[in-house]
N, C-alpha and C positions, 0 to 999 in steps of 0.2 A: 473476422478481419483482425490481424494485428499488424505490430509495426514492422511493416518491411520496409528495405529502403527507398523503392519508390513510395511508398506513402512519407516517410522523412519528407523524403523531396516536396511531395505534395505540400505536405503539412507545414513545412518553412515557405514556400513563397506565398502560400493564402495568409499564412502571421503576418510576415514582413509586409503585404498589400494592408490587410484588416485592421494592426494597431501599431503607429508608428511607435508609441514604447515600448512593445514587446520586440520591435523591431531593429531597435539598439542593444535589447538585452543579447539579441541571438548574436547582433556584430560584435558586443564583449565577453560574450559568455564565447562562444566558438563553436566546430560543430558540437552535432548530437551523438552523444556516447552515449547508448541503455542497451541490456543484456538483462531480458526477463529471466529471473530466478527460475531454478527447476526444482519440480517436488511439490506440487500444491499441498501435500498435508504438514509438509516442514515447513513449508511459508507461512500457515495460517499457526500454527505453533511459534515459529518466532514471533509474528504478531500478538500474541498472546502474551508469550515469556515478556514483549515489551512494553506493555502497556504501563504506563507514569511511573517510568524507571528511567534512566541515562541507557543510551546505548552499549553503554561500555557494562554496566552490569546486567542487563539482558543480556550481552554476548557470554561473560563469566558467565551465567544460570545455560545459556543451552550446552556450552560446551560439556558443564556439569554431566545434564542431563543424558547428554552422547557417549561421555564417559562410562554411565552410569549402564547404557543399555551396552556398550561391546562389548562382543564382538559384534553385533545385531546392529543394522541401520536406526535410523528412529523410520521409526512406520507405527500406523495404526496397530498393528497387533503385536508388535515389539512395547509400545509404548502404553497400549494394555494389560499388560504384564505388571507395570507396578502399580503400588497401594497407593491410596491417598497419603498411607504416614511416609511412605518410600519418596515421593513426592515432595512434602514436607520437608524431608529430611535433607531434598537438594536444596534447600532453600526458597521453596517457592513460599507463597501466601497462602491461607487456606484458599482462598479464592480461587487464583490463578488453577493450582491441584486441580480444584470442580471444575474450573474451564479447561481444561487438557481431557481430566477425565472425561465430559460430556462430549467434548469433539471428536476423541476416541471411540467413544460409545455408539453416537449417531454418525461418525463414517463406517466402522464394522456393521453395525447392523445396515447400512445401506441407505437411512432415513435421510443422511446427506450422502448425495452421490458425486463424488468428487470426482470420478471418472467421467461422468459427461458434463462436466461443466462448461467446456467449451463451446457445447453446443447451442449453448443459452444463449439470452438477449442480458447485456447488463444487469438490468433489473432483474429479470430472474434471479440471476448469479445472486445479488441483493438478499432476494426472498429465502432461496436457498441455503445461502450460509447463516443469516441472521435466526433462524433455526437454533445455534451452538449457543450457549450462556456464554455471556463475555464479548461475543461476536459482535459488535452491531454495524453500520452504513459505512463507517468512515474505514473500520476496518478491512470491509469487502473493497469498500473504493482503491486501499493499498494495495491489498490483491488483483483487485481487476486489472490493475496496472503492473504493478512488482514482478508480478508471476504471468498472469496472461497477456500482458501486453497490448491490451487494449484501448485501442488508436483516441476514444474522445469521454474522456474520464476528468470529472475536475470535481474536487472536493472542496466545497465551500465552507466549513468548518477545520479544516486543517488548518494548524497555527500560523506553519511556514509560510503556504500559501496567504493567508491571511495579513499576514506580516510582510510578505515581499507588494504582494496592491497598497497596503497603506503607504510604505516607500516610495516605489515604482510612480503612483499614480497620485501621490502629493496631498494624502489624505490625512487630513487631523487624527483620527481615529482607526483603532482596527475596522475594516468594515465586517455588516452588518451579514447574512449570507445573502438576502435578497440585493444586496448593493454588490460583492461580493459577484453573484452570479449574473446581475448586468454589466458587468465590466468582461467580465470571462467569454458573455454572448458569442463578441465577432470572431468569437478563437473557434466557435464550433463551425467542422467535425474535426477537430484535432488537437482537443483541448487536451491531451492526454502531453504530448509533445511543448505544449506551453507552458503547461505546468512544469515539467521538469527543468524547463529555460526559469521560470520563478522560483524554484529552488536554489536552482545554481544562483541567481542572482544576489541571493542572500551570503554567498562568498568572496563577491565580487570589491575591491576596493574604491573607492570615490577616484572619478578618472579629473 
């Protein structure tokens, strides 16, 4: 299942019935714009290139990196082609390198099969990527969403999100992810959709 527009539809009037403040967010934030990314092994690479960096310098590091393989797309066996120091030398971390290289490594050999991931249950998807060093839950949860577009995703350790409930819902404190994920409850199956309304939120001016 992903999000199509009848699921939109669906997914706005069970919010606006479930939680009367996510229920304002959707009357100021406006409709739903998302366009899941294509490429699952570029998605999970840009996730990578951005881990506790500014977006603005993950975007400089990939572009590097694209630079770096043309004429060639980035793909798994384009992308294994270069050294850890080749790597290095875009500027990555040693770190980051090992995590490129290993998600490289285990999509060619097939030990992650990124080809039928769609087929999965969430959680699977989970088990399956969290496999790659570097990879772990929060990162498959942008994925599940970013790129598969799947309809009831909420990640309770993301900051944004964390940050938009504490606003939103009048909280002293970031919450906690069990506080966190009872608050998110009335949004399921569609928590994927709300979420994105709590991001935007966090753009939003004092009305």
């Amino acid at each position: 299942m992903s999000l199509s527009p009848d699921h939109v539809a669906r997914a706005l009037r069970h919010l606006r019935k479930s939680d009367p403040v996510l229920a304002d967010v959707i009357r100021r934030v406006g409709p739903f714009q998302f366009e899941p990314r294509r490429g699952r092994f570029q998605s999970l690479v840009r996730s990578i290139l951005a881990q506790q960096i500014s977006t603005a310098v993950a975007r400089s590091m990939l572009r590097k990196l694209e630079a770096r393989l043309a004429p060639s797309k980035l793909t798994p066996l384009s992308l294994g082609q270069l050294s850890f120091d080749e790597l290095r030398g875009l500027g990555l971390s040693r770190q980051k390198a090992s995590y490129l290289q290993d998600l490289t490594e285990k999509v060619v050999s097939k030990t992650v099969k990124l080809h039928r991931v769609h087929r999965l249950t969430d959680e699977e998807i989970i088990d399956e990527l969290i496999q790659v060093k570097g990879i772990g839950r929060w990162t498959v949860q942008m994925f599940l969403i970013s790129c598969l577009g799947r309809p009831d995703v909420f990640a309770p350790d993301d900051f944004g999100l964390r940050s938009a409930i504490q606003k939103l819902y009048g909280l002293p404190d970031l919450p906690k992810r069990a506080e966190a994920e009872e608050i998110a409850a009335p949004w399921r199956p569609h928590a994927t959709v709300a979420s994105w309304y709590l991001w935007r939120s966090l753009e939003l001016v004092a009305e």
